[in-house]
Structure formats: structure tokens, C-alpha cells
N, C-alpha and C positions, 0 to 999 in steps of 0.2 A: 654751195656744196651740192654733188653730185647723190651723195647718199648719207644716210645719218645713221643707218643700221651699221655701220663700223667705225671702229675706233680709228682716225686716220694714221695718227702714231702707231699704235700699231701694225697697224697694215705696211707703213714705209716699213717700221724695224725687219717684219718678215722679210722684206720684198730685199733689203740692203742684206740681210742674212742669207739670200737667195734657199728661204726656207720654204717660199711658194715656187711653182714653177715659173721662169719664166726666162723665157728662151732667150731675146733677141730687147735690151734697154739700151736707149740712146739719152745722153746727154747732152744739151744745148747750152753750152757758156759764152760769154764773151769775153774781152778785157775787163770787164769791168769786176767779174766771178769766173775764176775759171773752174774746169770740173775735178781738181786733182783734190781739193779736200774730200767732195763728194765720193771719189774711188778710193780716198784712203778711208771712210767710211763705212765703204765694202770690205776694205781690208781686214779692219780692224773688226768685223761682227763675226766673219769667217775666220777667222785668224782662233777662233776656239776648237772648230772642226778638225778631224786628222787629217793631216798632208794637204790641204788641199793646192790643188796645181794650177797655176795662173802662167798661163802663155800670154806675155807682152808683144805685140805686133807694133815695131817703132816707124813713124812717119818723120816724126817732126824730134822724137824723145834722143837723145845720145848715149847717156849712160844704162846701165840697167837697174830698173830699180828694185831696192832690197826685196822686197816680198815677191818679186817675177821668179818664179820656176825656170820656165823657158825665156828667153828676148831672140825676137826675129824681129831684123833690123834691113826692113825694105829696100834701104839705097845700097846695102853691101850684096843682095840678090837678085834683086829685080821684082818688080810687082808681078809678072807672070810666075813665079817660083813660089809666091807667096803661102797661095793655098795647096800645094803640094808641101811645102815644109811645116805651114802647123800640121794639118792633117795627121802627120806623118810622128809629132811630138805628143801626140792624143791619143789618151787610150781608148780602145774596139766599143762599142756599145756594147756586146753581150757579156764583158770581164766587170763583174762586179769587184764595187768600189765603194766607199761609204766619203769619200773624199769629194770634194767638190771642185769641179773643170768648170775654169775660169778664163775666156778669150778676154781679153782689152786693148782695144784700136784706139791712138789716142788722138787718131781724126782723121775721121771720115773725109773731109773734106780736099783733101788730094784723089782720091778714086775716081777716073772718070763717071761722068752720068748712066754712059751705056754699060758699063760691069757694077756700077755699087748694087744692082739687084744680086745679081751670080755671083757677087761677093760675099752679099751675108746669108744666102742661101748654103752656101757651101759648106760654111762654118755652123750654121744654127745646129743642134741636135737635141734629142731630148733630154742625152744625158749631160749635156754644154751649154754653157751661158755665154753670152757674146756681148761685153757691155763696149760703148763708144762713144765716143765725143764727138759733135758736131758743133762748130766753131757758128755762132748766129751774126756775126760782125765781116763777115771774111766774103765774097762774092761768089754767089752761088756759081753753078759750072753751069756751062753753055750745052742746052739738050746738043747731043749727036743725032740724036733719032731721026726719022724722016715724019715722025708722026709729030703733027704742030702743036695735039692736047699734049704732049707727053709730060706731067710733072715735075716740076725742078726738085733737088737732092733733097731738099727740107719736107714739101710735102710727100716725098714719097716714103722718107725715113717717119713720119708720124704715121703712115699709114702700116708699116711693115712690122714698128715694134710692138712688143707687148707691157712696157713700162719705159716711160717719160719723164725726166726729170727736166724741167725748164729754170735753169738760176739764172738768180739777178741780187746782185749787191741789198744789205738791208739798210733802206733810208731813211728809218722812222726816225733817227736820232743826228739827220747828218741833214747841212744844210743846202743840200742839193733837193729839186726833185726829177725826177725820170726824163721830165723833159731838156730842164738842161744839163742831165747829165750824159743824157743820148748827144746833144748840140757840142760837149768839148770833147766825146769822145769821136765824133764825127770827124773833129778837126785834130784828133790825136793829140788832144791836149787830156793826161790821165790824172784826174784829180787824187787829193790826198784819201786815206780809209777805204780805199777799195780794195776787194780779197781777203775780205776779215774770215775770222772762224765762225762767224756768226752768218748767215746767207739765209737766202730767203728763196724756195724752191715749189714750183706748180709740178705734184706730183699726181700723174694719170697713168690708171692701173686698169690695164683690159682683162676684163674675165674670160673665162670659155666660153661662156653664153653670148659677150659680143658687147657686152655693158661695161662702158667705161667709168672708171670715179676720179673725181676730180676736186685735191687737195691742194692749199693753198699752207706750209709748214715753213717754220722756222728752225733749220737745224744748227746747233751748236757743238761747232768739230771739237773744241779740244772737252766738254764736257760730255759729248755721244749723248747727247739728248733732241727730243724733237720732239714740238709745239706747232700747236696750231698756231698761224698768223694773222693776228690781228692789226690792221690797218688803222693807223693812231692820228691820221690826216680824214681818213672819213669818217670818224667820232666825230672829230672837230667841227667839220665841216655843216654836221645836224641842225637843224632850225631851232633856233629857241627865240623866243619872247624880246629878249636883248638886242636881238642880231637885226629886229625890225623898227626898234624904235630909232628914229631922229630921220628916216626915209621919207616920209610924206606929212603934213597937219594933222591926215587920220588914225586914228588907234587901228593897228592892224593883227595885234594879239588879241588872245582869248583868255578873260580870267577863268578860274578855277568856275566859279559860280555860272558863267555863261556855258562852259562843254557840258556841264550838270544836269543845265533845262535844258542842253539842246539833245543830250541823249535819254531824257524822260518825254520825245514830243511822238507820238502815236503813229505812226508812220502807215499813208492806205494801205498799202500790200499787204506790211502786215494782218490788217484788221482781216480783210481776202483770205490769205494761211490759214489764222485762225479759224472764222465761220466756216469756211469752203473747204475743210482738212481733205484731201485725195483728189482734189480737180482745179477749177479754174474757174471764175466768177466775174462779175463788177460791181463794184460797190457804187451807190447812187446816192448822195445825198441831196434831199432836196431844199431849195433856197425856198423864202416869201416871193421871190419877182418870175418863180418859172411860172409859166403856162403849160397845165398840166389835163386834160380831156380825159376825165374816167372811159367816158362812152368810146373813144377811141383806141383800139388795141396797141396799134401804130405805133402808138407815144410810150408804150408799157416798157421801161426799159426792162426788165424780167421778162 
């Protein structure tokens, strides 16, 4: 955990309420979770608000969905049209509104490399929220740039947002684990139980200050609830007493009786701390077999 001074629940409900500020979230799903519960999560926290206006920006989407105000539908206008036509579906920043403007791209991941920066530049504002999905499974785009550092679409979209939602399937109760479930999704083979209402989501929320938090929750779509995630594989996983016997002839636990003496044993330093409270010392003790010369200074360890 990033920080313990906040509640992470609450901090998601705000951030889904879009009741903190926060310009510019991006979504990362795969096949395996995609982001449309998570947005109708948005939906549904806002959906108490008045009017609030959600401009759908479709790439990949066909129809339009219920709670979309606006649908601009890319392949009927062309991507150069694009931001002239929300633009143009947005109210002014200076017309006061108590309503909340709502962009949603439902993936990034067709935008050339060289415009996704002037892409969401265009669209951010302070009175606008600009949430997106970045597909994590799909091949990133080939830089255009002539610059060889230049960042591929994924690090540059972590760098650019203000709230991160990272999903992934919840496997604490399924008999896969990550590794080979990454291994048949690889091979496009889509195992059964994926895309439950149940998902499991790294949520990182950047302050003003520059300090990011970093939560690991369990949200529950059809109940609109969120917990913390608790990992039920590295419980398990713990050392116990059990899990060493029948490994080697030697006893390699510790009874009860043995940690007892061994945290009653007088430890030098300590003894140092105590006598020497505000500085720094050595403690000498001396054996029968040293060879010790009053008359020599030399030998004076003091």
C-alpha cells in the first residue's frame, strides 16, 4: 500500500463519482476483464447528479449506448473531424453547470502514437472528464517519431493520466492462476468465468502534489460495492511449522519454548544503547585467557 492515511474505498467511490477532480483516467482491460462494467460504474455513481452529459467517442462500439448523451461515431467522420465535433457538443467553460461532462473513448488503442498526445490534450479541461480504455492484450503502435526514446502508447498513457484503473479477472476462487491464464489467452483459447461482476482492479490516484496511491480493490458490479483485495494464494503460501517437516532428518521448526529463550537472550548492542544513552561505545568483556598489561596504555580498550 501506497498510503494508509486513506480509506481506499472511499477514495475509488469519489474518484468513480468523479467527485475529486480528475481530468484525464485511463482504463487498461483485456479479454480476460474488459472495462465496460467498470464505466457502467461511472455510470451508475453519476447517474444521481442532474443531467449529467456523456459524449461517447465510438471506435470499435456500434450502437449507442443508453446513458450516451452525445455518440460520435469515428468511422462515419473521420478521425480528423473528431475533435472539432465533440468540441463543438461541449459546453463553454465559463457557462455554469452543476452537471457533470463526461468524455468516453472506448479505446485508445486505434489513435496513431504521433496524435494520442494532441488527442487528449484537446479534450482534457477542467470543467471535463475524459475517461478511456486501453486494450493491454492488443499490440502497441509502432512510434512514428524520429526520436528512438520516444515512449510507446501504454507508457505514455500512465504518464499523462490522473487515475489508473488496471483490471484483471478475480482468480482467488477459479482454477487457473495468471500464469496460465495469460498462456491460453495467448493462444486465444478464452477459458470459462471470465468477465464476472466481480473483478479485481490496481487503482492509482495522482494528487496535486505529484504523490501517487496505490490500491489493490475488489469491485462488485452488480452490488456497487468495493473492498479491499486480499490475496488468498499468498496466505497460503506463509511458512508454517507443517510445511517443513518430512524435508530433511533435522527438526527445522521452532517450538513455542525455544522463540521464548531466544527472544529473552541479552543482545551486545543492546547492553551499548542502554549504558551509552546519546553516543556510541564498545563494550569489552573480559575472558581468564586474555593477556591484559595494566602498565601499558596500548591495551586500554577505553
Amino acid at each position: 500500500m501506497a498510503s494508509t492515511s486513506h480509506n481506499p474505498a472511499i477514495l475509488l467511490k469519489r474518484t468513480l463519482s468523479l467527485a475529486d477532480p480528475s481530468g484525464f483516467m485511463v482504463c487498461y482491460d483485456s479479454m480476460a476483464q474488459t472495462s465496460s462494467l467498470l464505466i457502467n460504474e461511472i455510470i451508475h455513481n453519476i447517474s444521481g447528479s442532474s443531467d449529467p452529459n456523456i459524449t461517447y467517442i465510438a471506435f470499435e462500439t456500434v450502437n449507442k449506448p443508453s446513458y450516451a448523451t452525445n455518440f460520435v461515431d469515428v468511422n462515419d467522420i473521420g478521425f480528423t473531424k473528431v475533435i472539432e465535433t465533440v468540441q463543438s457538443l461541449l459546453p463553454l467553460a465559463n457557462q455554469t453547470s452543476r452537471s457533470k461532462n463526461l468524455i468516453i473513448v472506448d479505446s485508445l488503442n486505434h489513435i496513431p502514437l504521433s496524435h494520442l498526445s494532441s488527442f487528449i490534450t484537446s479534450l482534457v479541461a477542467p470543467h471535463i472528464t475524459l475517461l478511456s480504455t486501453y486494450h493491454k492484450d492488443l499490440l502497441s503502435n509502432i512510434p512514428t517519431h524520429s526520436l528512438d526514446n520516444y515512449p510507446n502508447a501504454e507508457t505514455l498513457l500512465q504518464f499523462m493520466a490522473t487515475s489508473i484503473f488496471d483490471i484483471d479477472p478475480l482468480l482467488n476462487n477459479s482454477t487457473l492462476d495468471e500464469t496460465e491464464l495469460r498462456y491460453s489467452l495467448d493462444k486465444f483459447h478464452i477459458p470459462k468465468g471470465l468477465n464476472r461482476s466481480q473483478f479485481k482492479i490496481t487503482f492509482t490516484n495522482r494528487r496535486r502534489s505529484g504523490r501517487s496511491l496505490i490500491h489493490d480493490l475488489v469491485v462488485d458490479a452488480k452490488k456497487h460495492t468495493y473492498d479491499l483485495y486480499e490475496d488468498v494464494a499468498e496466505e497460503a503460501t506463509e511458512e508454517t511449522p507443517e510445511m517443513l517437516q518430512g524435508l530433511t532428518t533435522f527438526n527445522l521448526s521452532t517450538s513455542a519454548k525455544q522463540k521464548e529463550a531466544k527472544d529473552q537472550v541479552a543482545l551486545p548492542f543492546l547492553e551499548a544503547q542502554s549504558e551509552f544513552a546519546g553516543g556510541t561505545a564498545i563494550v569489552y568483556e573480559y575472558e581468564k585467557d586474555d593477556d591484559y598489561d595494566e602498565e601499558d596504555p596500548y591495551e586500554d580498550p577505553f
